[in-house]
MARROMAR-110026 format. One record per residue (C-alpha): y, z, x negated. Coordinates in steps of 0.001 Angstrom, whole numbers, plus 524288, in hexadecimal, padded with zeros to 5 digits. Layout:
REM residues N
YZX ...
***
This chain:
REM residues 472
12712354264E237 118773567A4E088 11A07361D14D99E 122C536A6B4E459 1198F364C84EE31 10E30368D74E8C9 112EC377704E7BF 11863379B44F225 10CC3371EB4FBB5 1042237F764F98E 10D94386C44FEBE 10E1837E5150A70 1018937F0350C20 102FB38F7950B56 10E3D38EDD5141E 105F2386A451E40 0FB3938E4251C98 101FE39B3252037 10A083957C52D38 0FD5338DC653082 0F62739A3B530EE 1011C3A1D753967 102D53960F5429B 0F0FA396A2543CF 0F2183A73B546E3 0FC133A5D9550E0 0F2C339FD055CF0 0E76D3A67A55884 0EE313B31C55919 0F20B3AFA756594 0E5853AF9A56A50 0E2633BC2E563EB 0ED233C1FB569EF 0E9343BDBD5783D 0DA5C3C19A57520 0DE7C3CF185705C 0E8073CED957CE4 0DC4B3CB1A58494 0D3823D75F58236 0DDA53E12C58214 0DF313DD9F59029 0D0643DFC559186 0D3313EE2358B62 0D5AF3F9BF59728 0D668408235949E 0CEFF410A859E25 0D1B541F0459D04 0D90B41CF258DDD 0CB89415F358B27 0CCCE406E65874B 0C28B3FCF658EEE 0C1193EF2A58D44 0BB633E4C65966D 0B9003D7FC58FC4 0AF453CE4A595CA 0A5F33C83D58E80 0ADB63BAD759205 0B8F73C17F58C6D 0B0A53C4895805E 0ABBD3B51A57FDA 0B76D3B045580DF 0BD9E3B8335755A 0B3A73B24356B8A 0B42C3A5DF56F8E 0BA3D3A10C5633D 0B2133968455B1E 0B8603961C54EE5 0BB673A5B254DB7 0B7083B2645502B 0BC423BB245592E 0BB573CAA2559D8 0C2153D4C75639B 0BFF63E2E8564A7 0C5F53EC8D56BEF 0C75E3FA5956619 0CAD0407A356BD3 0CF1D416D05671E 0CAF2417C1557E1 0C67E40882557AC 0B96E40B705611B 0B43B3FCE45646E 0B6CE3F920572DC 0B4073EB845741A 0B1523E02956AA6 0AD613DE2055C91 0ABBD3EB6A5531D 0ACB33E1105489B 0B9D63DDAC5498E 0C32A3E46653E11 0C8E43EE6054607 0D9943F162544FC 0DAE73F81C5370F 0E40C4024753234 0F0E23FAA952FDA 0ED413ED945365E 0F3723F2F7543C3 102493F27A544F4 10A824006B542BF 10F54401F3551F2 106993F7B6559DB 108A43F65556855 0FC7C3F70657098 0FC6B3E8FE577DC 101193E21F56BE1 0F8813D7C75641D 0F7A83D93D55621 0F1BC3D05354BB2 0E9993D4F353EAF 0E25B3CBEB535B6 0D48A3D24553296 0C7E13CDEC52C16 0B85D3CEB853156 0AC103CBAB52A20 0B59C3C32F5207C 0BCBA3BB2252B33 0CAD73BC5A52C98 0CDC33C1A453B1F 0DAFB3C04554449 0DB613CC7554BC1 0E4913D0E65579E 0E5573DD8A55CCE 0EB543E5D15674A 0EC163F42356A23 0EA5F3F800578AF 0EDE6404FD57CC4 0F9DE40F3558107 1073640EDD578B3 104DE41CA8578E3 0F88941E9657768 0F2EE4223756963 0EFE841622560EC 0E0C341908560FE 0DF3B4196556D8D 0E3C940BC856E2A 0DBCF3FE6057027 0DA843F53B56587 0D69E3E5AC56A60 0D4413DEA255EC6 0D0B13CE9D55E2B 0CE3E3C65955141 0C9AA3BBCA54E58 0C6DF3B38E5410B 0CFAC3A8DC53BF4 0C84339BD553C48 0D125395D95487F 0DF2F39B0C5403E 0D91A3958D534A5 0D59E3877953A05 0E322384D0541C8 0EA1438AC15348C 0E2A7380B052CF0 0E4CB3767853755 0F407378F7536CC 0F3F237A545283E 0ECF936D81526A2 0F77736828530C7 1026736A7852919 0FC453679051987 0F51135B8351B57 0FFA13548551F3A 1063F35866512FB 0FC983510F50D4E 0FFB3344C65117D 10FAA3478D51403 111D234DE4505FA 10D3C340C14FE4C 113BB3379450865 120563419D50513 11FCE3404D4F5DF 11E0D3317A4F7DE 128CD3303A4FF0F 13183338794F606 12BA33313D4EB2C 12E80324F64F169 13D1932A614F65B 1412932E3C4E7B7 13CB43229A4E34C 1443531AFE4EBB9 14FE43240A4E9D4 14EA43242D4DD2E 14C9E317894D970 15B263152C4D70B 15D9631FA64CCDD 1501C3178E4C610 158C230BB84C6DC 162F7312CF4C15A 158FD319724B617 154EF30C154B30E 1629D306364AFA9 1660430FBD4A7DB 1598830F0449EE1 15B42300BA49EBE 16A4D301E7498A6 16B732FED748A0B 16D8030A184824C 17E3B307EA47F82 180E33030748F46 189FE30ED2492C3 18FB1307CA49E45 18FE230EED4AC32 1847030C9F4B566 1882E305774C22A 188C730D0E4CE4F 189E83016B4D8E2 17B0D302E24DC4F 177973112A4D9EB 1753931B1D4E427 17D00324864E820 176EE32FBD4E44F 174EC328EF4D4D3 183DD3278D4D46E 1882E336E54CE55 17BEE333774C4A1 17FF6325B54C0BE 18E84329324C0A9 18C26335B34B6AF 1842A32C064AF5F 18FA7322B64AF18 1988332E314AAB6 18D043316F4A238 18F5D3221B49BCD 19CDE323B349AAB 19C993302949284 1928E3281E48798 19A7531D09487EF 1A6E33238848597 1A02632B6A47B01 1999131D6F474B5 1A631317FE47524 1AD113245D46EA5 1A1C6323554643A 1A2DE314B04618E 1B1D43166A4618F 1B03731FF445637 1A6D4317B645070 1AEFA30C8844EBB 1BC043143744E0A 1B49D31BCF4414D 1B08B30EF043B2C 1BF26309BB43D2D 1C7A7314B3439A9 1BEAE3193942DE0 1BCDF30B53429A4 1CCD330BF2423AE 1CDE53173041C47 1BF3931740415D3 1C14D309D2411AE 1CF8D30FFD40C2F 1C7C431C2B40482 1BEEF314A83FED7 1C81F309963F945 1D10F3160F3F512 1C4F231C763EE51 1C267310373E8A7 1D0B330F443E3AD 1D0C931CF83DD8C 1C328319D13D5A7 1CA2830DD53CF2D 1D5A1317C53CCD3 1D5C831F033BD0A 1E435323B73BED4 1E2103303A3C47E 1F075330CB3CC15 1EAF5322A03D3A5 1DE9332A1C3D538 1E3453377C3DB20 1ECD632ECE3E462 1E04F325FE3E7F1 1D9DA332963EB08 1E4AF3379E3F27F 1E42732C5C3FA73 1D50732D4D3FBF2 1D8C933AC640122 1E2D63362B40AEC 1D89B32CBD40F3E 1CE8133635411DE 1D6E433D76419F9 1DADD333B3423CB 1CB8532FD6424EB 1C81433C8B427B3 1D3C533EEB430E7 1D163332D2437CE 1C230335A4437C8 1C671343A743DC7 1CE3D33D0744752 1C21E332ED44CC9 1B9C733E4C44D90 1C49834618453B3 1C60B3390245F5D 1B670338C545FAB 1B599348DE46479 1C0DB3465746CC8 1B8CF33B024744B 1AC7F34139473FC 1B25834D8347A65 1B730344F848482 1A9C8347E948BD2 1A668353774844D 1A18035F1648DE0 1AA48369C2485A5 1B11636FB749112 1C1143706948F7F 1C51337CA448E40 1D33F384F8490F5 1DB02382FB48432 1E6E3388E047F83 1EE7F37AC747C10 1FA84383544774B 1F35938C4B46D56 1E9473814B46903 1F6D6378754651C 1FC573854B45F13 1F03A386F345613 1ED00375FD4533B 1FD483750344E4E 1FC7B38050445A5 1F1083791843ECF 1FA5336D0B43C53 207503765543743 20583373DF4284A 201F9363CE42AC0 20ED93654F42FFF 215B236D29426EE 20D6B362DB41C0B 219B3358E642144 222C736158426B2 21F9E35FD8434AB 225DF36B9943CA3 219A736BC94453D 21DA6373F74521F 215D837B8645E79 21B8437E1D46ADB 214AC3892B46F58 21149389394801A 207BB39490481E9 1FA99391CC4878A 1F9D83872E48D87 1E8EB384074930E 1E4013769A4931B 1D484372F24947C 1D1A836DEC488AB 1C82536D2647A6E 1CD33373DA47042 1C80F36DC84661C 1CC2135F0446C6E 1DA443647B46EC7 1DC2D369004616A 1D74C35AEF45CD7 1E28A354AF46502 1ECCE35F464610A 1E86D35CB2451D4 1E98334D2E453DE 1F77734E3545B5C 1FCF9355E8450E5 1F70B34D6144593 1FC6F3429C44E00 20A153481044DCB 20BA534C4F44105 20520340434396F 210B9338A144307 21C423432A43EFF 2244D3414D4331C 224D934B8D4283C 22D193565F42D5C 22C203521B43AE2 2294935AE24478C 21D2335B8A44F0A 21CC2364FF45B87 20FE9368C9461AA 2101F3701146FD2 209313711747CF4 212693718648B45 20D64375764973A 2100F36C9D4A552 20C5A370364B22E 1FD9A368DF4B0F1 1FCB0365724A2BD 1FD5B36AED4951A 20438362D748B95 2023E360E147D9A 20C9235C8D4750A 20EEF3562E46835 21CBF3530F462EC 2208A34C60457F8 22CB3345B645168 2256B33D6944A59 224FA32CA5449B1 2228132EF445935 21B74323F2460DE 221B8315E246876 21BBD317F0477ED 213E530BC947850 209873139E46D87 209EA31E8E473D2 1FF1131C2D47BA5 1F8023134547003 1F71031E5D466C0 1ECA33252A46C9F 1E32F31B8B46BE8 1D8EF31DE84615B 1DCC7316D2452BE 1EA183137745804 1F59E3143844E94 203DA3117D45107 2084A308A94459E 2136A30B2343A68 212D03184843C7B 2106631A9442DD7 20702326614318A 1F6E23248B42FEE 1EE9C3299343A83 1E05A325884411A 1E6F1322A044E49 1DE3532C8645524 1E611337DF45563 1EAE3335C846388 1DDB832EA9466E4 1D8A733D94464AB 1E37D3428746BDE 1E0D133A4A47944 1D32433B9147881 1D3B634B924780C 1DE1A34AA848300 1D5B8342AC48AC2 1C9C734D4B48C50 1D48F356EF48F0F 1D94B34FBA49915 1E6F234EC4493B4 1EF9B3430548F57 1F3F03400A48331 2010B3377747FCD 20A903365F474BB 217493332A475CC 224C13320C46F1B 230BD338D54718F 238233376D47E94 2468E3313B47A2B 251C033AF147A16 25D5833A754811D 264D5330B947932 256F23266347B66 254013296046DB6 243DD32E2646AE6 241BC33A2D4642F 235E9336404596F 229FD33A6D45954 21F3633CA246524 219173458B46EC5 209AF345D346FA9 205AD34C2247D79 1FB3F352CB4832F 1FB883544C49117 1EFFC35E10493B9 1EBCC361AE4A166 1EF4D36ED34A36F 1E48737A244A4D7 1E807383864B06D 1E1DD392384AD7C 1E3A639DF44B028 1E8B33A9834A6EA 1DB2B3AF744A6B2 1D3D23A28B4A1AC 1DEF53A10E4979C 1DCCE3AEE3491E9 1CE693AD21493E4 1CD1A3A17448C44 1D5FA3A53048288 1CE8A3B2BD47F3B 1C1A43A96F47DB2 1C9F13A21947316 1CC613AE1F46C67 1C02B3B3A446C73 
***
C-alpha cells in the first residue's frame, strides 16, 4: 500500500496547493474589487476632462496594509498620470480584455521591482466614446496575505495526513491481518500434510469467502487421486498380467534351447511367437485402458465427429481379419450422423468392439457393425452371432481383467474395460447384451454391444464447416 500512497501523496499535495491558492485570491480580490470600486466613484468628468478628489484620509486608509504593499493610479487619454503611483506597471497591450465594459472590474497578475502583484482595474468613461479617451483606475497589491492563508489552508489539510495516513495503513495492516488470518490457517494445514494425504480438506470451519478456493482445491485432490490410483492400478495390473506370459516365454525359450530336432524346435519357436503376440496385445491393451483414464481429465476439447464415416473407415481396416476366418463382416451405412467426441479415443473403442466380436464369432460367422439415429442419442452398434453372453455377465464383463469362463477363446479381459472407460468421457453408456428371444421363446446366438452417444445438435453450416477443415 506504501507504494500507491507514496505516489500519489505529491499530487495531493499539488492538487491542494492549486484549490488552496484559488480559495486565498477569492477575499482578497474582493477587496480589490471594492477599493478599485471605491476610487472610480471619486473619478468626475468636467467638460470631457477626468478629475479626481481623494482625501488624504482616503489615501491613508488605502495603504494601511501591514503585511503588503498597496499601489493605485489613475490614468487618463494616452495613459497621462492623474492621481497615484507612476510606478505601478501600467495596463499592457493584450492584458485588457477584447470588448471590456466601462464599470466592469477586471483582474491581471503583474510584477514590480521582483514582487509578484494582484492588480484590478476598471475603465470609466462613455460606451461611445473612443477607448482613449477613457479612464483607467488601477489597484495592486503584492501577495504576502494570499500567500500566508494559502499556506495556512494547505498546512490544514496535509498535516493531518500525517498523522491519519499511518493510523490508515495500520489499520489496514491490522484489518488484513485479521481477515486474513484464516486463509494462514488454511496455508498452514496444507504445508503440514504428508506428502501422499490426497484426502479433501474440511470445510465445517472455513469462511465463506475461502469456500470456491478450498472447494477447487478439493476438486483439485480428486483429479491427483484419481490419476495416483489410475497409475498404481497399472502398476500392479502390469506386474500381474505380464507376470504369466513372461514366466511362459522364458520356460518356452528354455524348452527350445534343450531342443536338437529342428521340427520340435521350429514348433517351440512358433509357440514363442504366439506368445509374444498375446504379451504385446495385452501390453497394447493396458496402455490402451491407461490413455483412456488419463483422458478422463485431459483438457483436449471434444470435438463434432462424423461417428458414421469414422465406423465406415475403422471396419474396412478389420475386412481381411475377417475374411482370415471367413467372417462376412457387414456396415450399415446411416449418413452423417455428429456426436462430440475424440477421434483418436473413439477409434480405440470401435477397434476393441470389433476385436471383441470377432475373437467371440466362430469361423464363418457374421459380425454387423452400424450407427442409428433416436430423437436425443446416437447409437452405436455391434452384432454378432457368435457364443453370445448369459445376462447376469453382462454387466461383469466390463470390469478390467474380467473373463467369462469355458469360453475356449484367450483374451486380457480389458477389451470392454477400454470400451466403458472411452464411453464414459463421452458421456455415453456402454452395455452388451444377447439376443432378445424370438417369437417361438427361443434366443437367437450371439450379442449386441451398444453405444448410446448423446446426440450433437448443429447446424448444416458447422457440419460443412468442419468437414472442409478435415479435408484440408
Amino acid at each position: 500500500m506504501l507504494a500507491p500512497l507514496l505516489f500519489v501523496w505529491p499530487i495531493s499535495i499539488a492538487v491542494t496547493h492549486y484549490f488552496a491558492t484559488s480559495v486565498a485570491n477569492f477575499p482578497y480580490d474582493q477587496t480589490l474589487r471594492e477599493q478599485v470600486a471605491a476610487i472610480s466613484r471619486q473619478v468626475k468628468l468636467v467638460e470631457g476632462k477626468p478629475q479626481i478628489s481623494l482625501p488624504g484620509s482616503a489615501r491613508a486608509l488605502l495603504r494601511a496594509d501591514d503585511l503588503d504593499s498597496v499601489y493605485f493610479h489613475v490614468l487618463g487619454k494616452n495613459g497621462q498620470l492623474i492621481a497615484g503611483d507612476l510606478e505601478l506597471p501600467s495596463l499592457a497591450v493584450g492584458q485588457a480584455p477584447e470588448h471590456p465594459e466601462p464599470g466592469e472590474v477586471y483582474f491581471r497578475d503583474d510584477d514590480y521591482k521582483g514582487q509578484d502583484l494582484r492588480i484590478a482595474f476598471m475603465f470609466i468613461g462613455e460606451t461611445d466614446a473612443p477607448r482613449e479617451n477613457w479612464v483607467l483606475v488601477e489597484v495592486g497589491e503584492t501577495l504576502e496575505k494570499r500567500s500566508q492563508l494559502s499556506n495556512k489552508i494547505i498546512a490544514s489539510v496535509i498535516l493531518p495526513q500525517f498523522v491519519i495516513i499511518p493510523l490508515a495503513v495500520i489499520l489496514v495492516w491490522f484489518g488484513l491481518s485479521q481477515g486474513l488470518r484464516p486463509l494462514t490457517r488454511l496455508r498452514e494445514r496444507i504445508e503440514t500434510r504428508r506428502e501422499a494425504d490426497l484426502s479433501p480438506i474440511a470445510t465445517g470451519r472455513v469462511p465463506e469467502e475461502l469456500q470456491p478456493l478450498t472447494e477447487a482445491f478439493n476438486a483439485m485432490l480428486a483429479r491427483m487421486r484419481h490419476n495416483m490410483d489410475a497409475q498404481h492400478r497399472f502398476v500392479s495390473d502390469a506386474a500381474h498380467q505380464m507376470r504369466t506370459p513372461l514366466t511362459g516365454l522364458k520356460m518356452q525359450a528354455q524348452l527350445a534351447m534343450r531342443e536338437n530336432d529342428p521340427g520340435q524346435l521350429r514348433y517351440a519357436l512358433q509357440n514363442i511367437s504366439v506368445s509374444v503376440d498375446r504379451a504385446s496385445h495385452l501390453v497394447n491393451q493396458m496402455l490402451s485402458l491407461a490413455r483412456a483414464e488419463a483422458s478422463e481429465h485431459s483438457e483436449q476439447a471434444l470435438l463434432p465427429v462424423d461417428l458414421d464415416n469414422l465406423l465406415h473407415e475403422i471396419v474396412e481396416t478389420w475386412v481381411h481379419r475377417a475374411m482370415s476366418r471367413r467372417i462376412d463382416l457387414g456396415y450399415e451405412p446411416a449418413g452423417p450422423l455428429y456426436i462430440l467426441g475424440n477421434t483418436f479415443l473413439l477409434r480405440e473403442m470401435i477397434n476393441n468392439l470389433l476385436d471383441n466380436a470377432l475373437r467371440y464369432t466362430a469361423d464363418e460367422g457374421c459380425v454387423t457393425a452400424r450407427v442409428l439415429a433416436q430423437e436425443n442419442f446416437v447409437l452405436l452398434e455391434i452384432e454378432d452371432n457368435g457364443i453370445g453372453i448369459a445376462d447376469s455377465e453382462a454387466h461383469r464383463v466390463f470390469d478390467r481383467f474380467y473373463r467369462v469362463e469355458d469360453t475356449g477363446v484367450e483374451g486380457s479381459g480389458l477389451g470392454l474395460a477400454i470400451v466403458r472407460e472411452i464411453a464414459e468421457l463421452h458421456k455415453a453408456a456402454a452395455s452388451l447384451r444377447p439376443h432378445a428371444m424370438d417369437a417361438a421363446g427361443e434366443r437367437t446366438p450371439g450379442s449386441i454391444a451398444r453405444v448410446v452417444f448423446p446426440v450433437c445438435r448443429m447446424s448444416q453450416q458447422v457440419f460443412e464447416s468442419h468437414a472442409g477443415s478435415r479435408m484440408s
